[in-house]
C-alpha positions in Angstrom: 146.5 159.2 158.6 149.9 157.9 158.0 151.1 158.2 160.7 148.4 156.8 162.8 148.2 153.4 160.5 151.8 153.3 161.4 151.2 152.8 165.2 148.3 150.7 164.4 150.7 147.8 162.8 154.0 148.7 165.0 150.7 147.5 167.8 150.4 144.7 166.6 151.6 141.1 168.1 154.5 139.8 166.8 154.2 136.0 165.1 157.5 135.7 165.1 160.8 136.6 162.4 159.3 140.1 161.7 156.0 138.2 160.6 152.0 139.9 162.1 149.0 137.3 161.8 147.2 137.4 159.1 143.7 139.1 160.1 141.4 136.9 157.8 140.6 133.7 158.0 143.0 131.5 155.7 141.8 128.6 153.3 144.1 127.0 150.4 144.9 129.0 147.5 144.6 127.6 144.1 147.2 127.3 141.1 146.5 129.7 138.4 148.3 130.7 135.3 148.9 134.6 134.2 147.0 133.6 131.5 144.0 132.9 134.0 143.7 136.6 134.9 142.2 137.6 131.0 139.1 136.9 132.4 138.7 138.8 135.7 136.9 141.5 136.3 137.1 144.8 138.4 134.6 144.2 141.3 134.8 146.4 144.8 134.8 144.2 148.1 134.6 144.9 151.8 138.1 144.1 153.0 136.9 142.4 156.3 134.7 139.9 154.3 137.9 138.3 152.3 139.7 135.2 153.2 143.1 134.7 152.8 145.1 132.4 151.2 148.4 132.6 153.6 148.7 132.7 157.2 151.2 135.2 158.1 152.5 138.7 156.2 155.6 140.4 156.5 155.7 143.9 158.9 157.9 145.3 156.9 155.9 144.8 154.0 152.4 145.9 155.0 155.0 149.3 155.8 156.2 149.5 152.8 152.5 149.1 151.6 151.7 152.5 154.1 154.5 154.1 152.7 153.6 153.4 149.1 149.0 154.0 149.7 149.9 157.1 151.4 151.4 158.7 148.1 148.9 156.9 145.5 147.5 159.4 143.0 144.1 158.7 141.0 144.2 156.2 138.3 147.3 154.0 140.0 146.7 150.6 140.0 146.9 149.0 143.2 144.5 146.6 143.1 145.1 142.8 144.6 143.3 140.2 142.7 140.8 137.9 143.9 139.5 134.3 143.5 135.5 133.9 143.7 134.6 130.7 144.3 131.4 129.0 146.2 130.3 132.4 147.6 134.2 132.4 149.0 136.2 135.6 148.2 139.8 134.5 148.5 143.0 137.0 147.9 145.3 135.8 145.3 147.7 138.2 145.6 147.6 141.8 147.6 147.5 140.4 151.3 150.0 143.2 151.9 148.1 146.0 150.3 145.0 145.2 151.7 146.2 145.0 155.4 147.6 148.3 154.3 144.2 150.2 153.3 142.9 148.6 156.1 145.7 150.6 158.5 144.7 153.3 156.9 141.2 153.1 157.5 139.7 151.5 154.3 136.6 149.3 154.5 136.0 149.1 150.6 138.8 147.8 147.9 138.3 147.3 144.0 140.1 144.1 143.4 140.7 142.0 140.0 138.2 139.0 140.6 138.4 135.9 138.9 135.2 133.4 139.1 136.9 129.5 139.6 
């Protein structure tokens, strides 16, 4: 599986300086404290439906991410938090991991949500 999530970001387009498109659409992201998060909840999401909150990630990254989801045990966290607003599911942070599990094959992620 690895392996073929590899191929499937090497594949894709090149934005320029090592960056890959992000594949959601992109709305502003919100300042938050750490402090914020207290309140969020664990709630699973379908990984197409998000939005994100920056334009571009890092290849390298989203491999390291591979590298990293390919080797998680149960009861890691690895979950990328997200800001629920107006029906609008935005990533916080987790872009990476998410374009990740979605190499891999994922269609489902439990994410820290926070209602804004």
């Amino acid at each position: 599986m690895f392996d073929r999530a590899l191929k499937r970001l090497e594949a894709l387009p090149d934005a320029g300086d090592g960056l890959i498109n992000c594949p959601w659409s992109v709305a502003s992201r919100p300042k938050l404290q750490d402090s914020d998060w207290a309140e969020s909840t664990l709630k699973g999401f379908d990984i197409a439906d998000l939005t994100a909150t920056q334009d571009y990630l890092k290849r390298d990254t989203v491999r390291y991410h591979l590298e990293v989801l390919s080797k998680v045990t149960s009861g890691e966290n690895i979950n990328s938090n997200v800001i629920s607003h107006d029906g609008v599911n935005k990533i916080y942070d987790g872009h990476h991991r998410l374009m990740a599990m979605m190499l891999l094959g994922a269609e489902q992620a439990n994410c820290w949500v926070l209602e804004v």
